[in-house]
Backbone as a chain_set.jsonl record, in Angstrom:
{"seq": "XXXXXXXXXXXXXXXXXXXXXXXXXXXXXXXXXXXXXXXXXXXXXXXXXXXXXXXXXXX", "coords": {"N": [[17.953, 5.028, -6.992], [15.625, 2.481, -7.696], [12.497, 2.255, -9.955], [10.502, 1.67, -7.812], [11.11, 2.76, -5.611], [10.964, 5.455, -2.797], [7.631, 5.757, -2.617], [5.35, 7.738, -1.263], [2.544, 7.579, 1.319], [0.289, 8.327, -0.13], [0.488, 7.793, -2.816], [0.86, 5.427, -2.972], [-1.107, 4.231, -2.329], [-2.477, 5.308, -4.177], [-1.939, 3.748, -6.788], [-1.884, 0.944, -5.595], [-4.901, 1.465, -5.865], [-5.375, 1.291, -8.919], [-4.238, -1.187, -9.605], [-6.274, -2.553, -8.494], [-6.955, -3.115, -5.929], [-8.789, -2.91, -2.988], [-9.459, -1.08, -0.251], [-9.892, -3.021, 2.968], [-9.489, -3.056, 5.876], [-8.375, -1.779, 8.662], [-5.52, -2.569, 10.814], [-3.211, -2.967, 13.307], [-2.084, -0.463, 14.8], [-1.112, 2.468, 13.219], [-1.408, 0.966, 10.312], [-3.056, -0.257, 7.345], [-4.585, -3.047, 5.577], [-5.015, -3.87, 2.876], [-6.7, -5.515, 0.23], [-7.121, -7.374, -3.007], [-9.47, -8.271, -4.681], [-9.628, -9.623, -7.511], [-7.0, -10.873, -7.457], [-6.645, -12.419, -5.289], [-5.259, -11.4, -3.054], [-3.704, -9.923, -0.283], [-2.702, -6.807, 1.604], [-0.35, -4.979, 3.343], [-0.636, -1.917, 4.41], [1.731, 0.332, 5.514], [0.808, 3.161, 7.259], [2.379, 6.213, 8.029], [2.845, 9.491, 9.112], [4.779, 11.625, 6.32], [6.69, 9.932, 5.479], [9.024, 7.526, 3.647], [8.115, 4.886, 1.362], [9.733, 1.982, -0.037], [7.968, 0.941, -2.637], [8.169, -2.014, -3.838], [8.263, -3.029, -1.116], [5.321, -3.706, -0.088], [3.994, -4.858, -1.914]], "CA": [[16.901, 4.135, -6.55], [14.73, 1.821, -8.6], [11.369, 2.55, -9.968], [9.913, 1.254, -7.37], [11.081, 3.101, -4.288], [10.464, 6.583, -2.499], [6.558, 6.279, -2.503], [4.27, 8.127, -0.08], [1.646, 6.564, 1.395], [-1.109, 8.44, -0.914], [1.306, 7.578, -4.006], [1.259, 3.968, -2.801], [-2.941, 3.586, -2.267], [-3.364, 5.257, -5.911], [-1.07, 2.742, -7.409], [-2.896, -0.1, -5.607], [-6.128, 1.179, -6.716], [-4.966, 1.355, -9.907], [-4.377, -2.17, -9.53], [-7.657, -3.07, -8.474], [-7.09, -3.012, -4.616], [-9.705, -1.656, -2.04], [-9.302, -1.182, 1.555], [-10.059, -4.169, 3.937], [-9.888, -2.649, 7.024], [-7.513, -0.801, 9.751], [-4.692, -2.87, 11.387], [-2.928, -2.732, 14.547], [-1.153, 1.218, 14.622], [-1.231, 2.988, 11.461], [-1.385, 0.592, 9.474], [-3.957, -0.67, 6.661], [-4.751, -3.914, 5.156], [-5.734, -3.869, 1.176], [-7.129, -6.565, -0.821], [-7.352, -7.146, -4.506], [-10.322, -9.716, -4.943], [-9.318, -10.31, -8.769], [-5.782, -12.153, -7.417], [-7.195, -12.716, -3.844], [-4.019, -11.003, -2.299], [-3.645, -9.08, 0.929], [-1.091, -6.535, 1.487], [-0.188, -4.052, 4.642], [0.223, -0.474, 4.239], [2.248, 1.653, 6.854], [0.562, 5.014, 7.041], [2.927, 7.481, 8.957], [3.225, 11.059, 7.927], [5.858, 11.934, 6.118], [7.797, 8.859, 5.347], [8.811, 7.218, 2.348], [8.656, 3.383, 1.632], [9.604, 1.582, -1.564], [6.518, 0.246, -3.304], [8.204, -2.983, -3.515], [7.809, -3.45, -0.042], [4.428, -3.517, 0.337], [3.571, -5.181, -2.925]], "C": [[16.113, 3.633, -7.753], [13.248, 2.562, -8.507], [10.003, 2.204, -8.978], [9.794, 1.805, -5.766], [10.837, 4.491, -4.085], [9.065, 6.604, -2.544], [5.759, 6.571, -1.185], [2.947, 7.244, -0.143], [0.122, 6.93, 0.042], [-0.745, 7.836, -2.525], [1.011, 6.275, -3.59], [-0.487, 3.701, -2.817], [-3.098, 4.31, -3.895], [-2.513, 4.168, -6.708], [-1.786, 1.428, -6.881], [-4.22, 0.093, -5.891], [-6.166, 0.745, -8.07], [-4.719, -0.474, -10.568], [-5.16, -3.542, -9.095], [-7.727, -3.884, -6.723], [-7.962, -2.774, -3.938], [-9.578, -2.371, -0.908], [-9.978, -2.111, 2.088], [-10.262, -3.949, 5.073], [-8.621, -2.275, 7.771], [-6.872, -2.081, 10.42], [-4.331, -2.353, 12.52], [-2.087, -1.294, 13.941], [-2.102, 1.87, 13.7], [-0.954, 2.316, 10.668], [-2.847, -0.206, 8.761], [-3.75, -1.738, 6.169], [-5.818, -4.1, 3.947], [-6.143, -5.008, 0.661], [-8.079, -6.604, -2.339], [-7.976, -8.659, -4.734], [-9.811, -10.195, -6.502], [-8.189, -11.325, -8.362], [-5.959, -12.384, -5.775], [-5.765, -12.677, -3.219], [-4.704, -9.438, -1.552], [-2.291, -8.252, 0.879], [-1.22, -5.456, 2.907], [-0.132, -3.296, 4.184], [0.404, 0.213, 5.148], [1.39, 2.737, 6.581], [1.185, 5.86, 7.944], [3.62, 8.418, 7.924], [4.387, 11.191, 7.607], [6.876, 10.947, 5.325], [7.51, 8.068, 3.801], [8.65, 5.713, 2.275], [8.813, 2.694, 0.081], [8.144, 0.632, -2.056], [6.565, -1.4, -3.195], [8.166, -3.877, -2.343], [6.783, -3.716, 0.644], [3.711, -4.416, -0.576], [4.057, -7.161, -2.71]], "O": [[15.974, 4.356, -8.739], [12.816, 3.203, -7.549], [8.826, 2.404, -9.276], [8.921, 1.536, -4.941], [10.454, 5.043, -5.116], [8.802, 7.806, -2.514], [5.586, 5.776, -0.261], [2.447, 6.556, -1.033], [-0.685, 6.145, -0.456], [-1.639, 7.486, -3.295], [0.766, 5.859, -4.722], [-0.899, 2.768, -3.508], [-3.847, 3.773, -4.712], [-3.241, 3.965, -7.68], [-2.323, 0.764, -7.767], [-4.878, -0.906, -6.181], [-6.954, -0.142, -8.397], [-4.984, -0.853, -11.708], [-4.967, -4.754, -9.192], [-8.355, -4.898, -6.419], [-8.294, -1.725, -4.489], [-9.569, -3.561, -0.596], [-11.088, -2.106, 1.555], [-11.213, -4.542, 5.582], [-7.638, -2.672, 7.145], [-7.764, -2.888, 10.679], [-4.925, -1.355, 12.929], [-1.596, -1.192, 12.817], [-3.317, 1.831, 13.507], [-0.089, 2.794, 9.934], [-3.665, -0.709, 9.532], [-2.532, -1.891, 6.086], [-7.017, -4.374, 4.008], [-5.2, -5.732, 0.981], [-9.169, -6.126, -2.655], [-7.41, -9.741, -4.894], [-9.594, -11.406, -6.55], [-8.267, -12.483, -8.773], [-4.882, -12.524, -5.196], [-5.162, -13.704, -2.908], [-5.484, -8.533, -1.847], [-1.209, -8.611, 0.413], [-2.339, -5.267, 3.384], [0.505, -3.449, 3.141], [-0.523, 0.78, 5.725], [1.384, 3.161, 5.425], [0.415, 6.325, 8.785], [4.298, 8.405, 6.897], [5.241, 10.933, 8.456], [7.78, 11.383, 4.612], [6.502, 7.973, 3.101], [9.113, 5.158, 3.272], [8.013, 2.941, -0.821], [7.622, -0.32, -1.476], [5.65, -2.089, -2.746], [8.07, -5.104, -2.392], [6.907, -3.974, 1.841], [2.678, -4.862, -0.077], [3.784, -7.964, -3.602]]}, "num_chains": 1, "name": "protein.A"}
């Protein structure tokens, strides 16, 4: 797998902080909605336990 896949969801929110993300607000399910005011982008994040998702999917 590429450097980019297998991350958990807590692996995946420090990597968008890191990138100057912060939470937006709660979505339909388990899922979250991030936004990074410096490049005024939105992004989804699944949150279910356990599971892996590649980074690039979310990004």
């Amino acid at each position: 797998m590429g450097k980019l896949a297998g991350f958990r969801y807590r692996e995946i929110i420090k990597r968008l902080k890191e990138f100057g993300f912060q939470f937006d607000r709660q979505a339909a399910g388990s899922h979250e909605i991030w936004y990074n005011p410096v490049s005024d982008h939105y992004t989804t994040i699944p949150n279910h336990s356990g599971e892996k998702y590649p980074l690039k999917s979310v990004l």
